[in-house]
N, C-alpha and C positions, 0 to 999 in steps of 0.2 A: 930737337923738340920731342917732349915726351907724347909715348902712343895713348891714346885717348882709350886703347883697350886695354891698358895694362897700369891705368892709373886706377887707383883707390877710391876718386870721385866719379867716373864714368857708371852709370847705372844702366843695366840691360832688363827687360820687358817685353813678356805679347801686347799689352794694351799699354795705356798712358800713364807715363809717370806719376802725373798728379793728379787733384779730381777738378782744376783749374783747363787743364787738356783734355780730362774724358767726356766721351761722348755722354750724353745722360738718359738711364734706363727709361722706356718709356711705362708710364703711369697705368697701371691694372684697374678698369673700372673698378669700385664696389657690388660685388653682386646682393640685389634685396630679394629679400626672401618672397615666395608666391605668396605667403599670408599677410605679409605684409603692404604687398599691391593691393588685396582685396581690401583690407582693411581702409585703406587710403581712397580707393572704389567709393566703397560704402558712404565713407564721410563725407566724400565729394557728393554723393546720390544722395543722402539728407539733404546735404548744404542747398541744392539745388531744387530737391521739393519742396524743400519751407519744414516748419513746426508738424510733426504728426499729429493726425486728427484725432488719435486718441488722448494726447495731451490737451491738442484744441477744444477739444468739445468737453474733456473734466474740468478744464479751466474755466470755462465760462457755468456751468455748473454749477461749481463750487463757489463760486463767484454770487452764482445768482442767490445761491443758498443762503450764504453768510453777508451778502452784502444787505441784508434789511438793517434799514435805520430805528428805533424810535420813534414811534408816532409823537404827535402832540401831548395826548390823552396819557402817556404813560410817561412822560415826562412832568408831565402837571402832576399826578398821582404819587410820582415817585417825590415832587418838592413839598406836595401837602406831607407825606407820611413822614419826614423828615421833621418836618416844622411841627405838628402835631407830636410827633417824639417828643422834640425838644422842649416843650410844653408840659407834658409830663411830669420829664427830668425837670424843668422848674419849679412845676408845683411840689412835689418833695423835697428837695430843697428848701424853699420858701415855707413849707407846711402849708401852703393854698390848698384847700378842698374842692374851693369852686373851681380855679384854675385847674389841677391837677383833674376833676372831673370831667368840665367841658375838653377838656385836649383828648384826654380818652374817648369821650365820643366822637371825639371828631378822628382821630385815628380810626377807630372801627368802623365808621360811616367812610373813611378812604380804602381800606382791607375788601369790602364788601364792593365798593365799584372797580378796584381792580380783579377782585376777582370775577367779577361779570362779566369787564372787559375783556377778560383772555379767554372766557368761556365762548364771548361771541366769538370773538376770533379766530378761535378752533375750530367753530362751527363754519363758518366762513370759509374757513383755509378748506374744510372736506366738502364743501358743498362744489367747491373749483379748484382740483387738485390740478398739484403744477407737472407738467409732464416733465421728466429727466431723461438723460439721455439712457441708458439703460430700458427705458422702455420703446425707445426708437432706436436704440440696437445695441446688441449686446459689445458690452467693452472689450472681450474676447477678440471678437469677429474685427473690430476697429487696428486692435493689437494688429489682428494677420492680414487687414488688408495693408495697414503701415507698411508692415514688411515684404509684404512681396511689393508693393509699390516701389520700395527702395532698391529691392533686386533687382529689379525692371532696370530703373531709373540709372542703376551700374554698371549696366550692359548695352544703353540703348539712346540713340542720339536724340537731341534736344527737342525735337519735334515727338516723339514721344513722351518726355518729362515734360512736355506744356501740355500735351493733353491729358494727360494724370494732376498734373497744379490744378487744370480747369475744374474735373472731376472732383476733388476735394474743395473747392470754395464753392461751388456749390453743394455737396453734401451741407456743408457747416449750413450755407445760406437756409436752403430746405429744411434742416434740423430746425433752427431757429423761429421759422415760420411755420412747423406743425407744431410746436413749444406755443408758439402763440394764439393757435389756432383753437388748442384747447384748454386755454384758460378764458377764452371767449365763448366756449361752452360749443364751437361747430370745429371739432375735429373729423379734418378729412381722411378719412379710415384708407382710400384705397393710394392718396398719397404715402401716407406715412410706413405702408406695406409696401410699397414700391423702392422706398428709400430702404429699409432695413431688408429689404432680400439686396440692392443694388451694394450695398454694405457686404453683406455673409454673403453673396453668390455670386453674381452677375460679373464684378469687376474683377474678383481675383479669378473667379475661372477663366475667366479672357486671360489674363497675368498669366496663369501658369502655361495653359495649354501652349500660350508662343515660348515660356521659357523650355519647354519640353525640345522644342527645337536648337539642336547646334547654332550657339553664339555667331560663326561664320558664316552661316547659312541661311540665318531669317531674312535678310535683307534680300538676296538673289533667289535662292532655290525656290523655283513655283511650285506649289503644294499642289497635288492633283488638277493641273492647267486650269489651277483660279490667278493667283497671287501671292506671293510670297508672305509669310509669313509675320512679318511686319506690317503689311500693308493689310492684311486682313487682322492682327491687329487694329490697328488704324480705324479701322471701317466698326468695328465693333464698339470702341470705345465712342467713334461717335455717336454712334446711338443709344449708348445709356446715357451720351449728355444730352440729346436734343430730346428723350425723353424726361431726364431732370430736368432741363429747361419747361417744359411744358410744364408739369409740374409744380413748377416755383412759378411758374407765372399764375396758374390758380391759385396756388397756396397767398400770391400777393394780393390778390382781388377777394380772397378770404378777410384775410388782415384789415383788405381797406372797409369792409362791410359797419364795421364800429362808428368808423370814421361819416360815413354814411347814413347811417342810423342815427348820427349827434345830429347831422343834417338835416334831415328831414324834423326830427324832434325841435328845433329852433325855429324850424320855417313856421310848424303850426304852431308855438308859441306866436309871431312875430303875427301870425295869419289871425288869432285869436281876439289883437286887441285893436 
């Protein structure tokens, strides 16, 4: 019997023959890079705040701006000065004198009420200017409370991103009701200064002063034997909401005052006959 070591087909090896018998390397995580954590952070801290308020609040805005319709009146105007054109264009055509006369008057007699028209209207529009957001706070200040909101919001457990959500739906809320307030002609001055420092001041100094603190450390380390960091957090942020609360609950009993005043105005018709 031939030796198994001194044959031609015997094959010798530290490890295994085949890759059928090898053992198999074990697998090297991916390492992600730290900019790329944050960045993934971040996105997570949007997704979880919702739409920032500086897109919210230009959007409705702009919205309010551009979304006027066509009254009646300038729709009627615009089918007279059409049809009166057309009238014109007939009478030369036709060589009509009287035709092509009366449609000119009648054309210039429509020129002259739309021009009245838009004249009132302008008068109107300055006699109850619409308030914008820019005058309830600067689009800046919205920018950087966005942002530090969203820093926050990448750092800090869910009980803090719902009281920043709350914080922002009320902003928008308040905005919209001193917006209304002064085109009702009773804007409440010391609301609408409350919201625009609560904007530029109030919330982001709260923001930053806890982010000044080590990420590890806000939740445990008591800050000068009060409470940790967080939690004074916490405590601050209540309180710019239960003052926007108050707030927007005047700013609602504002609003309803119109509503109020139709009321009473019908009672004494109704009282009258």
């Amino acid at each position: 019997m031939n030796d198994l070591k001194k044959s031609k087909n015997y094959a010798v090896a530290k490890g295994p023959v085949n890759r059928r018998t090898s053992v198999a390397a074990p697998e090297t995580k991916p390492v992600v890079a730290q900019a790329v954590l944050q960045r993934v952070s971040m996105a997570h801290a949007k997704r979880r705040l919702g739409t920032p308020l500086s897109q919210r609040l230009t959007a409705s805005a702009d919205a309010a701006a551009h979304g006027k319709l066509p009254t009646a009146t300038a729709i009627v105007q615009a089918i007279g000065g059409t049809v009166c054109a057309m009238g014109v264009g007939l009478g030369v055509i036709q060589s009509s004198v009287l035709l092509m006369g009366g449609s000119a008057l009648s054309l210039g007699a429509v020129g002259i009420w739309a021009a009245v028209s838009r004249r009132s209207q302008r008068g109107d529009g300055a006699a109850q200017p619409r308030v914008t957001v820019t005058d309830l706070a600067d689009p800046e200040a919205l920018a950087r409370l966005d942002a530090v909101m969203e820093k926050m919001a990448a750092q800090a457990p869910q009980a803090t991103v719902d009281s920043l959500a709350r914080l922002k739906e009320s902003i928008v809320r308040s905005m919209a009701l001193v917006s209304a307030s002064a085109e009702e002609g009773s804007l409440a001055t010391e609301e609408s200064l409350y919201l625009r420092e609560a904007v530029r001041r109030y919330i982001p100094d709260s923001i930053n002063s806890c982010l000044q603190v080590p990420q590890k450390d806000r939740a445990t380390l008591v800050i000068d034997g009060s409470k940790p960091a967080l939690d004074l957090l916490h405590d601050q942020l209540l309180m710019i909401q239960q003052q926007l609360d108050t707030r927007e609950a005047k700013l609602t009993q504002i609003a309803g005052e119109a509503l109020l005043r139709q009321q009473r105005f019908l009672a004494s018709k109704a009282n009258s006959h």
